[in-house]
Structure formats: structure tokens, C-alpha cells
Jmol script that loads the backbone (N, CA, C; Angstrom):
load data "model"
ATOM      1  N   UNK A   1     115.694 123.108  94.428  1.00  0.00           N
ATOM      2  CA  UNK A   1     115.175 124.412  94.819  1.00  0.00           C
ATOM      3  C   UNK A   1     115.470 125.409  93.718  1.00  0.00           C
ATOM      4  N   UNK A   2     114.402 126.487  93.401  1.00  0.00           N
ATOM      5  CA  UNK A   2     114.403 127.090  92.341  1.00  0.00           C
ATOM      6  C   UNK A   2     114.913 128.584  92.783  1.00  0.00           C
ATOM      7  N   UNK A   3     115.577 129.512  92.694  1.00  0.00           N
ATOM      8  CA  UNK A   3     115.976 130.477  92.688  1.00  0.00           C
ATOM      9  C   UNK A   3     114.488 131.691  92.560  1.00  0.00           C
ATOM     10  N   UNK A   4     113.577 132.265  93.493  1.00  0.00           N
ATOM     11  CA  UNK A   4     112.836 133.408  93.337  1.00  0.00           C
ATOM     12  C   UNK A   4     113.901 134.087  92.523  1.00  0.00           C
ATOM     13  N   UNK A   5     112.973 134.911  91.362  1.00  0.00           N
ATOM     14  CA  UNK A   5     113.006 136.315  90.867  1.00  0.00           C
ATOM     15  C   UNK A   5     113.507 137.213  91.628  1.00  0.00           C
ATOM     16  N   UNK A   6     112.929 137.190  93.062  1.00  0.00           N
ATOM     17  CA  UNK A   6     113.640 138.350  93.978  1.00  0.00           C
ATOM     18  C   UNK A   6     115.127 137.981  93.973  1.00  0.00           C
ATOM     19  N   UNK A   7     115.887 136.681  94.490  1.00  0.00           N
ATOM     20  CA  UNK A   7     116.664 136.419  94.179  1.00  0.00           C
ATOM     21  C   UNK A   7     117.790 136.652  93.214  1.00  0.00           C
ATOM     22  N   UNK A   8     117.138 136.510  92.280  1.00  0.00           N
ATOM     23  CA  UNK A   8     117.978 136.773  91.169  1.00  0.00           C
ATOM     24  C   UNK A   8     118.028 138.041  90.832  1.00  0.00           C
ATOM     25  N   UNK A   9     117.273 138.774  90.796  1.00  0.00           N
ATOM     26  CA  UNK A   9     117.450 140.353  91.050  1.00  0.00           C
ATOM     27  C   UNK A   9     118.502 140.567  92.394  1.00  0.00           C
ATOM     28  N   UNK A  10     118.301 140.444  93.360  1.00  0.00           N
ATOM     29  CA  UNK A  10     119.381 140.602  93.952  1.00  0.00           C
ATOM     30  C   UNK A  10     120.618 140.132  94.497  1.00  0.00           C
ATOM     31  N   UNK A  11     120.622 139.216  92.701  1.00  0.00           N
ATOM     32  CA  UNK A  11     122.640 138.543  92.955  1.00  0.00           C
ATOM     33  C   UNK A  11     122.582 139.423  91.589  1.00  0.00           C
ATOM     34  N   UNK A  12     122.331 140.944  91.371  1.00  0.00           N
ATOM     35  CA  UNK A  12     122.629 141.354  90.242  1.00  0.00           C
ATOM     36  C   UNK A  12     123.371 143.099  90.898  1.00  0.00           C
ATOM     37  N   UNK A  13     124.685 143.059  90.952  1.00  0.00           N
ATOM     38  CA  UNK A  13     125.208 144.153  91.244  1.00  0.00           C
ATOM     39  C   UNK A  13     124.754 145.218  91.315  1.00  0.00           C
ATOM     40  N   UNK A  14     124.239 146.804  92.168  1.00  0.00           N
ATOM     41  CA  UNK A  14     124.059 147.572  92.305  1.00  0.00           C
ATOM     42  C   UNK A  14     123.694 148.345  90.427  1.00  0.00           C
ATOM     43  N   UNK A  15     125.262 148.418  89.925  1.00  0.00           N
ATOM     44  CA  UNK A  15     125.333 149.092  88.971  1.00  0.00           C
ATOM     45  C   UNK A  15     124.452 148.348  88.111  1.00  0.00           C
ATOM     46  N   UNK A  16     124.156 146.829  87.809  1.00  0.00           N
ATOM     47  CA  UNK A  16     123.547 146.841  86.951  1.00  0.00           C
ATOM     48  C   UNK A  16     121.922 146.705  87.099  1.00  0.00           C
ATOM     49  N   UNK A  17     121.577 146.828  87.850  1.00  0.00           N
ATOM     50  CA  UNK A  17     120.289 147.051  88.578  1.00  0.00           C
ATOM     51  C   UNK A  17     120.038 148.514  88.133  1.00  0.00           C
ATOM     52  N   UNK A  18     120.916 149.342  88.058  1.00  0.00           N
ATOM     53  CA  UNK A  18     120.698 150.649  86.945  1.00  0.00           C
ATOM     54  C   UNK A  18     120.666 150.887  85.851  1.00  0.00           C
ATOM     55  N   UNK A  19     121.192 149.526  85.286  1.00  0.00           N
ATOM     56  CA  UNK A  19     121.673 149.788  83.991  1.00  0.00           C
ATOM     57  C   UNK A  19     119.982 149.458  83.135  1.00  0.00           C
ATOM     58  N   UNK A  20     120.299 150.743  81.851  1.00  0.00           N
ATOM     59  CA  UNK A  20     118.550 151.035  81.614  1.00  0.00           C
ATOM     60  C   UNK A  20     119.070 150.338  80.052  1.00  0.00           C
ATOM     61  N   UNK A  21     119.964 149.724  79.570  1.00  0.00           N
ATOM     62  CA  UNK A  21     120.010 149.147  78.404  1.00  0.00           C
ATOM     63  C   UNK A  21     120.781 147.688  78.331  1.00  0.00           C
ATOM     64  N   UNK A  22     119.848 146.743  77.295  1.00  0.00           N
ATOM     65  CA  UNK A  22     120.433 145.496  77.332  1.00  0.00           C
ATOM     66  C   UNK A  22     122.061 145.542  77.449  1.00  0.00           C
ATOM     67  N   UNK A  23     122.530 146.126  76.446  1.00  0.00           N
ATOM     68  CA  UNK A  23     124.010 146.501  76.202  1.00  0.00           C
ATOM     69  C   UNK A  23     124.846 146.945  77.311  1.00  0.00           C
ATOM     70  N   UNK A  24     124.685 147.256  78.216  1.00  0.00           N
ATOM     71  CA  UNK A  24     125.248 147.772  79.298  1.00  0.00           C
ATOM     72  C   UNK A  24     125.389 146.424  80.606  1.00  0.00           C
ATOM     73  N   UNK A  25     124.307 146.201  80.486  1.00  0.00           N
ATOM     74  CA  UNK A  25     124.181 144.535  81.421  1.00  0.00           C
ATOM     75  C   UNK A  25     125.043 143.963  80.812  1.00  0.00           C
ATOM     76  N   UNK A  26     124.917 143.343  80.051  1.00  0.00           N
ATOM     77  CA  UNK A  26     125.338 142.223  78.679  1.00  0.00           C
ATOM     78  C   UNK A  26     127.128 142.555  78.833  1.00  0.00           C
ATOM     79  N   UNK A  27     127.583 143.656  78.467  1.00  0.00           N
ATOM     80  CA  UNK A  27     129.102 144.197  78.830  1.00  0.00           C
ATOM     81  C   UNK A  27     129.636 143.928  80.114  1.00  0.00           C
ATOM     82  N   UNK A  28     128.949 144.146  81.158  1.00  0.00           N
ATOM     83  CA  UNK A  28     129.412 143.660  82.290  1.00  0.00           C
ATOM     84  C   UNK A  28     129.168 142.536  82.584  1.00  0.00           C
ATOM     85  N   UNK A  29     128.496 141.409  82.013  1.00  0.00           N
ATOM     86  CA  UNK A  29     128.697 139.806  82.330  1.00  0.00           C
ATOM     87  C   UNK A  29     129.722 139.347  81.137  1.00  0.00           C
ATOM     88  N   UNK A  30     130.071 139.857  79.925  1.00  0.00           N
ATOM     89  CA  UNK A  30     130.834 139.536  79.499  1.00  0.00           C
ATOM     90  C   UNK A  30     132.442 140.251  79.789  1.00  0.00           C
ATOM     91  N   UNK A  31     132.815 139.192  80.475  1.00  0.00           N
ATOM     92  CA  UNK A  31     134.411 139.812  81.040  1.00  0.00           C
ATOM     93  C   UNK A  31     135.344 139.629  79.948  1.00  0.00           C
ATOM     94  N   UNK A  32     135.390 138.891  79.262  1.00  0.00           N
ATOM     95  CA  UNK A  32     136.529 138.850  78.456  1.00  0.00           C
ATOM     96  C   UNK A  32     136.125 139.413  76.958  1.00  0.00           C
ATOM     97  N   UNK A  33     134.827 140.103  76.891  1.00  0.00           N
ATOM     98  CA  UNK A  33     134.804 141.069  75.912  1.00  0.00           C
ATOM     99  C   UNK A  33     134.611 140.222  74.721  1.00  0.00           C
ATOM    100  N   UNK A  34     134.176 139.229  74.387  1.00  0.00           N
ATOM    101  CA  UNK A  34     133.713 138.154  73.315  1.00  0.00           C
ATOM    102  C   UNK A  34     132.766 138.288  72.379  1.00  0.00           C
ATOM    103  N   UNK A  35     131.508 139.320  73.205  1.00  0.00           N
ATOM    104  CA  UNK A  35     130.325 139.338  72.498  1.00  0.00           C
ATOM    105  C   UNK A  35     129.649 138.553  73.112  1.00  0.00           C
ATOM    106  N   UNK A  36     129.192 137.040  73.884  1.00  0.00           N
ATOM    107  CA  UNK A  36     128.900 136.823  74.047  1.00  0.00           C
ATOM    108  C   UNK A  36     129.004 136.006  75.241  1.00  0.00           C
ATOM    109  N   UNK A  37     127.932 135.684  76.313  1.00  0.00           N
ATOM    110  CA  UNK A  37     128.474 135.583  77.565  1.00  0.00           C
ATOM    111  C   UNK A  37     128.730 133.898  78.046  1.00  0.00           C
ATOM    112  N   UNK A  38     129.126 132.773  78.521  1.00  0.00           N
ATOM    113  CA  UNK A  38     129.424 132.033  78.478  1.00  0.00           C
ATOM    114  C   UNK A  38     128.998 131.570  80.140  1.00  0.00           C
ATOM    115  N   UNK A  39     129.076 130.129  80.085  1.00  0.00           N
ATOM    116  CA  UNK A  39     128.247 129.904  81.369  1.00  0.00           C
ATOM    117  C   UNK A  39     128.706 130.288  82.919  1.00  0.00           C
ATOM    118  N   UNK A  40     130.381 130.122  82.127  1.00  0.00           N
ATOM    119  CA  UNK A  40     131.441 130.667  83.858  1.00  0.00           C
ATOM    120  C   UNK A  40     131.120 132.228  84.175  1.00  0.00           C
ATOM    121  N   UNK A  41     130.951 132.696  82.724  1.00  0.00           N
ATOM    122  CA  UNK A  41     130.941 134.441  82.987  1.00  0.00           C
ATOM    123  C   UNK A  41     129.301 134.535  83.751  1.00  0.00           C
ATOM    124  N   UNK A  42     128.314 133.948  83.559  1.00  0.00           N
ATOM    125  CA  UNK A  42     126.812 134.073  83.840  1.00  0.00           C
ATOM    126  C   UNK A  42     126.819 133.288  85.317  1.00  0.00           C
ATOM    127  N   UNK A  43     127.159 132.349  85.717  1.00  0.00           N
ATOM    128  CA  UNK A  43     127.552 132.006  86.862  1.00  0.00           C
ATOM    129  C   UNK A  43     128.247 132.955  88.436  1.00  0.00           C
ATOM    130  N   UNK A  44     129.572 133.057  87.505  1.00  0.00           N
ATOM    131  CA  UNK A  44     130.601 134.430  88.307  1.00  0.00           C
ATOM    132  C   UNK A  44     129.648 135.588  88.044  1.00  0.00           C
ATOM    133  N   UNK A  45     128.824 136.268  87.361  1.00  0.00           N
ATOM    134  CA  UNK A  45     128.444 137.675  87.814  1.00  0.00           C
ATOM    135  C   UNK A  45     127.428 137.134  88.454  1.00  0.00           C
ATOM    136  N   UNK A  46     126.319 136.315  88.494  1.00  0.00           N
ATOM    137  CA  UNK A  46     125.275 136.134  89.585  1.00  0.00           C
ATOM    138  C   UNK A  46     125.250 135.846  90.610  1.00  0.00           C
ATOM    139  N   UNK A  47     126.416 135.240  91.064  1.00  0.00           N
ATOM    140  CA  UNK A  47     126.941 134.241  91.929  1.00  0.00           C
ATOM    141  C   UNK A  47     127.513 135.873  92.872  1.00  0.00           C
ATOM    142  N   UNK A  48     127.447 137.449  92.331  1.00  0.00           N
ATOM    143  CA  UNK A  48     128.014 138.445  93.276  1.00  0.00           C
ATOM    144  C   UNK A  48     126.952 138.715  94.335  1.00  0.00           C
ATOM    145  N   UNK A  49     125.602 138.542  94.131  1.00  0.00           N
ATOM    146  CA  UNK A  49     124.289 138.821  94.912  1.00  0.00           C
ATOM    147  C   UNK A  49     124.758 137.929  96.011  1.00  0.00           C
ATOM    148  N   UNK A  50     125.084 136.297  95.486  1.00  0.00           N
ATOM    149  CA  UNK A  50     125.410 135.362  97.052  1.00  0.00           C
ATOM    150  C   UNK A  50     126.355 135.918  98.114  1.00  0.00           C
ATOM    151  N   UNK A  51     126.902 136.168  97.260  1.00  0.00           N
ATOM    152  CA  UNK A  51     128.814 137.024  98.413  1.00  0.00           C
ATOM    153  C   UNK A  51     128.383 138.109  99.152  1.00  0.00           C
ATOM    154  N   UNK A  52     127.400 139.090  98.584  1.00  0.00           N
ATOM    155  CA  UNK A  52     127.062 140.004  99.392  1.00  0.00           C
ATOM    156  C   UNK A  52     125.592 139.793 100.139  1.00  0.00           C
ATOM    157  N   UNK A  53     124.663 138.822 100.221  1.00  0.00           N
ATOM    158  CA  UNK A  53     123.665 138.764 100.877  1.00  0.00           C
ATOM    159  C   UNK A  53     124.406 137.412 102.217  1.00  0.00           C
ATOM    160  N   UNK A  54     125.364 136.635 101.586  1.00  0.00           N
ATOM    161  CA  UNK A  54     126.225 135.764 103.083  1.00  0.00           C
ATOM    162  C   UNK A  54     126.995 136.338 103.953  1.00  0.00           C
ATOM    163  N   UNK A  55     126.595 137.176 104.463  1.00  0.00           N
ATOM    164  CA  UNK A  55     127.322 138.169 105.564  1.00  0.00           C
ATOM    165  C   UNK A  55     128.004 137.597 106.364  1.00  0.00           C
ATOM    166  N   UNK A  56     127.876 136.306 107.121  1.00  0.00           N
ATOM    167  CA  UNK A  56     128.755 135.425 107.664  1.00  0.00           C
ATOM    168  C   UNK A  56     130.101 135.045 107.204  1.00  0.00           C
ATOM    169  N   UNK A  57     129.517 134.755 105.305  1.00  0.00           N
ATOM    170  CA  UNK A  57     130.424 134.327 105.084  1.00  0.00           C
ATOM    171  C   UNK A  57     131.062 132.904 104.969  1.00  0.00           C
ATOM    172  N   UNK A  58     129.875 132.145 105.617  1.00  0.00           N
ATOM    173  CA  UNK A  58     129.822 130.980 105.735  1.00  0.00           C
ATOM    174  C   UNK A  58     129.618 129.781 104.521  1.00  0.00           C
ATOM    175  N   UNK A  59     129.328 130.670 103.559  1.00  0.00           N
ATOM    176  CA  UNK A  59     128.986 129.679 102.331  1.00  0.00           C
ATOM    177  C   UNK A  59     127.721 128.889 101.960  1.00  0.00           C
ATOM    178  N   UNK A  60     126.875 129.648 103.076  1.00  0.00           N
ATOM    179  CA  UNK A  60     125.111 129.253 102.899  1.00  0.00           C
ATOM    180  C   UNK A  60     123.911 130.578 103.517  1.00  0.00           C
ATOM    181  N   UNK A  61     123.539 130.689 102.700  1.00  0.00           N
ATOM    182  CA  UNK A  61     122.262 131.524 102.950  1.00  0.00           C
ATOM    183  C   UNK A  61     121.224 131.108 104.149  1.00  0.00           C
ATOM    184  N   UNK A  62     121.811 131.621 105.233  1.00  0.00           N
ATOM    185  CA  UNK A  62     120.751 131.397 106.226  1.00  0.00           C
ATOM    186  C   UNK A  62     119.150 132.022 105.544  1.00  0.00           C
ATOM    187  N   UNK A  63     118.326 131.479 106.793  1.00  0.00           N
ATOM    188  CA  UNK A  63     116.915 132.628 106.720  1.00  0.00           C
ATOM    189  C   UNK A  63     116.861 133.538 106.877  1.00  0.00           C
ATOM    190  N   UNK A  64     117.868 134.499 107.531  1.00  0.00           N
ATOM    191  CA  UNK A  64     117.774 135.500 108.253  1.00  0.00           C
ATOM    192  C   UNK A  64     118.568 136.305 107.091  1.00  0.00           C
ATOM    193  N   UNK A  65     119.330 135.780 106.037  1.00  0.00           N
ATOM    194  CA  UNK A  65     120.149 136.415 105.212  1.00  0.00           C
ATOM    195  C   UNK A  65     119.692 136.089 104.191  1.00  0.00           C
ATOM    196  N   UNK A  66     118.366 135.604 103.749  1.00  0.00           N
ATOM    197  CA  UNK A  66     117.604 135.698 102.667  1.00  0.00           C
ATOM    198  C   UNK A  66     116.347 137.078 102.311  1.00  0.00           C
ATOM    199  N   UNK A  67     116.159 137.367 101.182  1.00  0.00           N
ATOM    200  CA  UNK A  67     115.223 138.147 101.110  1.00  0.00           C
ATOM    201  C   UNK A  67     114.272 138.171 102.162  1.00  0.00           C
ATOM    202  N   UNK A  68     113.640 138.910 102.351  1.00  0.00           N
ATOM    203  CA  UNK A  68     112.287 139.028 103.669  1.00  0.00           C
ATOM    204  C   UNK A  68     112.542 138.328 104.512  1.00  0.00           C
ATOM    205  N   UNK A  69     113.524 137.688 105.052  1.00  0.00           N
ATOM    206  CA  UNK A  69     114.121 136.642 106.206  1.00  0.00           C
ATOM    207  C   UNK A  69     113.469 135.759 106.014  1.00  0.00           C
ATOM    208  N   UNK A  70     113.188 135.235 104.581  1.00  0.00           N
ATOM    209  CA  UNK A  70     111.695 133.738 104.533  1.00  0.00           C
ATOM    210  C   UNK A  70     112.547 132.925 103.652  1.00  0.00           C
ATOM    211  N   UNK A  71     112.430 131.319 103.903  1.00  0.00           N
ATOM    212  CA  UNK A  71     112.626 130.591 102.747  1.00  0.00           C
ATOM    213  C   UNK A  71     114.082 129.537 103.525  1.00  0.00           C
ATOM    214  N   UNK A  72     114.290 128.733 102.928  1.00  0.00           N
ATOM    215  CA  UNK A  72     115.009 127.460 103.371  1.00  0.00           C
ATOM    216  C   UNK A  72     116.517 127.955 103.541  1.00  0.00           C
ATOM    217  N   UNK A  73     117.213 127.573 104.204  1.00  0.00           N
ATOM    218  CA  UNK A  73     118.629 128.150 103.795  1.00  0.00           C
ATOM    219  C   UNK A  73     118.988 127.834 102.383  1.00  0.00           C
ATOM    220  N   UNK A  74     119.871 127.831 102.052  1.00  0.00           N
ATOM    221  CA  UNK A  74     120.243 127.640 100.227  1.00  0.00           C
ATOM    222  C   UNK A  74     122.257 128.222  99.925  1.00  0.00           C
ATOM    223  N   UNK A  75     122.650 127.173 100.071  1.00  0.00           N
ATOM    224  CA  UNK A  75     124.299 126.960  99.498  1.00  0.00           C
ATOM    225  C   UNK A  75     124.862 127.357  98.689  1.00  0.00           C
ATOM    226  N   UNK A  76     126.275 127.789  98.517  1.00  0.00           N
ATOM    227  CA  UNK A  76     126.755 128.285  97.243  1.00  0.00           C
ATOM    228  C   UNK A  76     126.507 127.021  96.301  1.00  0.00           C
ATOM    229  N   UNK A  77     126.813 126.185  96.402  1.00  0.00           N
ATOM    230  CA  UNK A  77     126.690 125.098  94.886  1.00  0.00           C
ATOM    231  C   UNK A  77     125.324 125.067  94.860  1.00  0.00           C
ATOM    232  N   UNK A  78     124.519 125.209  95.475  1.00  0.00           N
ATOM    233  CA  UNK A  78     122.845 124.864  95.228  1.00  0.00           C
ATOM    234  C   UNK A  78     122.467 126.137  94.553  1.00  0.00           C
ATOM    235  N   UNK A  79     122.853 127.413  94.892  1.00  0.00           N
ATOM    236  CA  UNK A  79     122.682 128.778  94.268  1.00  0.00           C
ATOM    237  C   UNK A  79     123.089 128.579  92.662  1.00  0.00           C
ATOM    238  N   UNK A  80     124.436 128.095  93.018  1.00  0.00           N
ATOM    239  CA  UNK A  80     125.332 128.257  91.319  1.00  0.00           C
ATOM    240  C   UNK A  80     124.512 126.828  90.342  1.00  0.00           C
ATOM    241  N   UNK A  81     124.071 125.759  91.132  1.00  0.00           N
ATOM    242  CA  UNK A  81     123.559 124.902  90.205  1.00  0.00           C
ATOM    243  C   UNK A  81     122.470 125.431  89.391  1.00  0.00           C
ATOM    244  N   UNK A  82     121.234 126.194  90.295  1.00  0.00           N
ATOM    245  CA  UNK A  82     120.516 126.749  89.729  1.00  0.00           C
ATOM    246  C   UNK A  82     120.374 127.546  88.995  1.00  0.00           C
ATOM    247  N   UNK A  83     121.307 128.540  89.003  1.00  0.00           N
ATOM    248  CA  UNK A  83     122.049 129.530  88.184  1.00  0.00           C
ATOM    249  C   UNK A  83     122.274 128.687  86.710  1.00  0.00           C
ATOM    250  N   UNK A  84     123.397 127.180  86.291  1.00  0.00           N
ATOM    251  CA  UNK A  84     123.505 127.044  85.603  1.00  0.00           C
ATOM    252  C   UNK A  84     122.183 126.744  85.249  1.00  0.00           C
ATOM    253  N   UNK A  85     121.103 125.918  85.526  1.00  0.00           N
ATOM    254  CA  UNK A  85     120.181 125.454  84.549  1.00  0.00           C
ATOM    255  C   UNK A  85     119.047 126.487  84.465  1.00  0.00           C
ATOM    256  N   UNK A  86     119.173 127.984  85.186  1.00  0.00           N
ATOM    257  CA  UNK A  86     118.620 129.336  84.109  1.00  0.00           C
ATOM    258  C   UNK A  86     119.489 129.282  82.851  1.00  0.00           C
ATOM    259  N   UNK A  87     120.716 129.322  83.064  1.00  0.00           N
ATOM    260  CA  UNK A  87     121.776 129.730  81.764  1.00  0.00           C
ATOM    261  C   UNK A  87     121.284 128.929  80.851  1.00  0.00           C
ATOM    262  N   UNK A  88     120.898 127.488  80.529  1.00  0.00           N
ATOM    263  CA  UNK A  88     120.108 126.550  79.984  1.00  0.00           C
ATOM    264  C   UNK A  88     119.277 126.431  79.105  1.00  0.00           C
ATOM    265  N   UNK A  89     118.351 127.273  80.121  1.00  0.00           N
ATOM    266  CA  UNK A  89     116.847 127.864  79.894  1.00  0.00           C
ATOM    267  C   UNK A  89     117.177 129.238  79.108  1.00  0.00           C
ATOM    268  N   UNK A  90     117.884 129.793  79.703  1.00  0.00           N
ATOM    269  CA  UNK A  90     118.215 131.084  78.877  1.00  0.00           C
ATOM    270  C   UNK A  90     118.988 131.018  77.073  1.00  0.00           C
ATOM    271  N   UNK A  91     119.698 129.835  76.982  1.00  0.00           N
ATOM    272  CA  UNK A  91     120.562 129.483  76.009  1.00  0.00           C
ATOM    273  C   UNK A  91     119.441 128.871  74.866  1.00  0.00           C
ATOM    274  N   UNK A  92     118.518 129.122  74.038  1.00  0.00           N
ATOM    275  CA  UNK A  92     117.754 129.136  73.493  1.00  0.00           C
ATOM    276  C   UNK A  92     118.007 128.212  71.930  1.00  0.00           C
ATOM    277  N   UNK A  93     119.629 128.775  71.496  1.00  0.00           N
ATOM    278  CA  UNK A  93     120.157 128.271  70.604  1.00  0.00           C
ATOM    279  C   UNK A  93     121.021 127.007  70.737  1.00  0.00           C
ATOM    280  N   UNK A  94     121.413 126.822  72.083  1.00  0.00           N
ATOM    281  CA  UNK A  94     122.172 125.619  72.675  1.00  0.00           C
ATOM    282  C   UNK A  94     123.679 125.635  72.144  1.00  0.00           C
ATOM    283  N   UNK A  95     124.145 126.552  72.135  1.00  0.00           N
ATOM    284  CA  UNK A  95     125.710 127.066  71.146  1.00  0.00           C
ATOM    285  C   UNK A  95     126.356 127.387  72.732  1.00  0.00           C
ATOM    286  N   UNK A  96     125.912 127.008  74.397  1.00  0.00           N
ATOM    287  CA  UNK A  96     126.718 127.343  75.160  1.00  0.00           C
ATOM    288  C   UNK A  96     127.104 128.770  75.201  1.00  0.00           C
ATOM    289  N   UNK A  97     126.416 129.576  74.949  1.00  0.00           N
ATOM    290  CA  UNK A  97     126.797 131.272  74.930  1.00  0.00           C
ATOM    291  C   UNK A  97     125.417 131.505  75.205  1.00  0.00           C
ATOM    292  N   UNK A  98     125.590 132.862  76.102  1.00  0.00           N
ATOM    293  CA  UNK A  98     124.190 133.617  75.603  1.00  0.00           C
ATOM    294  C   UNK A  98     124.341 135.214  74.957  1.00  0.00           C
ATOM    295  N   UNK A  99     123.559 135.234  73.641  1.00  0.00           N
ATOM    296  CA  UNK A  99     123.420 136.623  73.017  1.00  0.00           C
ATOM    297  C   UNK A  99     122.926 137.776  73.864  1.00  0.00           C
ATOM    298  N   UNK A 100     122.647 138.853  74.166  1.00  0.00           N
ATOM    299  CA  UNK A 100     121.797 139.697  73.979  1.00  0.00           C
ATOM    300  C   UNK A 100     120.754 139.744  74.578  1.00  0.00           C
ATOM    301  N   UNK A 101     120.032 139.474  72.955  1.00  0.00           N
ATOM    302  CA  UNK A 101     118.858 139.080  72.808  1.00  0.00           C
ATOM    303  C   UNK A 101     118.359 137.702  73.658  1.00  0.00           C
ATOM    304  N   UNK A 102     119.092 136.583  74.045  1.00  0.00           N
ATOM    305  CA  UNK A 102     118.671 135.417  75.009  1.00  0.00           C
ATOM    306  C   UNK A 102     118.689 135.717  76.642  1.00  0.00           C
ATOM    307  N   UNK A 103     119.812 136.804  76.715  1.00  0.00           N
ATOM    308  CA  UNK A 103     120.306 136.996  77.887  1.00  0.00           C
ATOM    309  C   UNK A 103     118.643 138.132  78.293  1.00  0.00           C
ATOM    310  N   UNK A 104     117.952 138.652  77.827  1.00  0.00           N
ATOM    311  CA  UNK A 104     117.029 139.796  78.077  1.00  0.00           C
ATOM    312  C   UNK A 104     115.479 138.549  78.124  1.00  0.00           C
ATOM    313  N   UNK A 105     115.601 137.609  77.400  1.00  0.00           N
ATOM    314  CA  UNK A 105     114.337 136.813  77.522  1.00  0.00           C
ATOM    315  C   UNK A 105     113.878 136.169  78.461  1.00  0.00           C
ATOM    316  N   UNK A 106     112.598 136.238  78.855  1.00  0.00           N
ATOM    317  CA  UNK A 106     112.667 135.215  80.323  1.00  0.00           C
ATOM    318  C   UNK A 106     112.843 133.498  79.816  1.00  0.00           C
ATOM    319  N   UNK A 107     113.107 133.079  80.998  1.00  0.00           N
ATOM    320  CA  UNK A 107     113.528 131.689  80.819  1.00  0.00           C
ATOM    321  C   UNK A 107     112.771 130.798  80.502  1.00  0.00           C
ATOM    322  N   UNK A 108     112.579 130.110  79.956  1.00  0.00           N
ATOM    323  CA  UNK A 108     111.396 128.853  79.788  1.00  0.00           C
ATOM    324  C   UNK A 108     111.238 127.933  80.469  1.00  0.00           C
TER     325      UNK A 108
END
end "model"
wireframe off; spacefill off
backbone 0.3
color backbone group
């Protein structure tokens, strides 16, 4: 199962859903301040949309706790798997980091 766009827009924190420059996103997925973001750091910040749309708490996305209440339930490891193989898709250079510039491109 593939992760909707809506989705992924909303495992993306409030603040950075404001944020109007690459650089500002990019700073807040990189936690340890490296320059560049790494698959645990791209994982752990997307993976904040799941924590706050599982209101239960239960560790799976009902229907009713998905966007528009539509679509299959969907698991934390099924969320985060998919997550890694955007990071993947996103990792352009295959160096296990993403720049910037990879992190702003859509995925292939």
C-alpha cells in the first residue's frame, strides 16, 4: 500500500506545513544538525502525522482516522515501510542521506 499525497502532507507537523522555505523544512527533519537528513531522521519526522491522526492510539489507522474517513486501515510498520521506500525514491544520489535539493523533489 502506497501512502496518498494527502497522507503525507498530513504526517508533516503543523509548523512545517508553514514553513514557506526549503531550509526551514530541511532543519527540522534534520535533528542532529548534519546538513543532511538520514533515513531514521525522515522516518521519525513523518512518522509525527501517524501519532497524531491514531487517536486511539492503537498503532493502526482505522477508516474513521484516515483522511476523508476513506481507505483501508494502514499500521505503524506499513506507514514507516512506505515512508522508507519514498526516502529511496527521494535519495537520488544513493549516499543514504537526503540533500535539500532531493528532499524538495518529487519522488520517482
Amino acid at each position: 500500500m502506497r501512502l496518498p499525497t494527502v497522507a503525507l502532507l498530513l504526517s508533516l507537523p503543523g509548523a512545517a506545513l508553514a514553513q514557506t522555505s526549503t531550509t526551514g523544512l530541511f532543519q527540522n527533519m534534520d535533528r542532529n544538525g548534519d546538513g543532511r537528513i538520514s533515513e531514521a531522521e525522515y522516518v521519525a519526522y513523518m512518522s509525527q502525522g501517524f501519532y497524531r491522526l491514531d487517536r486511539n492510539h492503537d498503532g493502526t489507522l482505522e477508516t474513521d482516522e484516515l483522511p476523508g474517513g476513506r481507505g483501508r486501515p494502514i499500521t505503524l510498520q506499513t506507514w514507516q515501510d512506505n515512508l522508507r521506500r519514498e526516502f529511496h525514491k527521494l535519495d537520488r544520489n544513493h549516499d543514504g542521506y537526503l540533500s535539500p535539493q532531493e528532499l524538495m523533489q518529487p519522488p520517482r
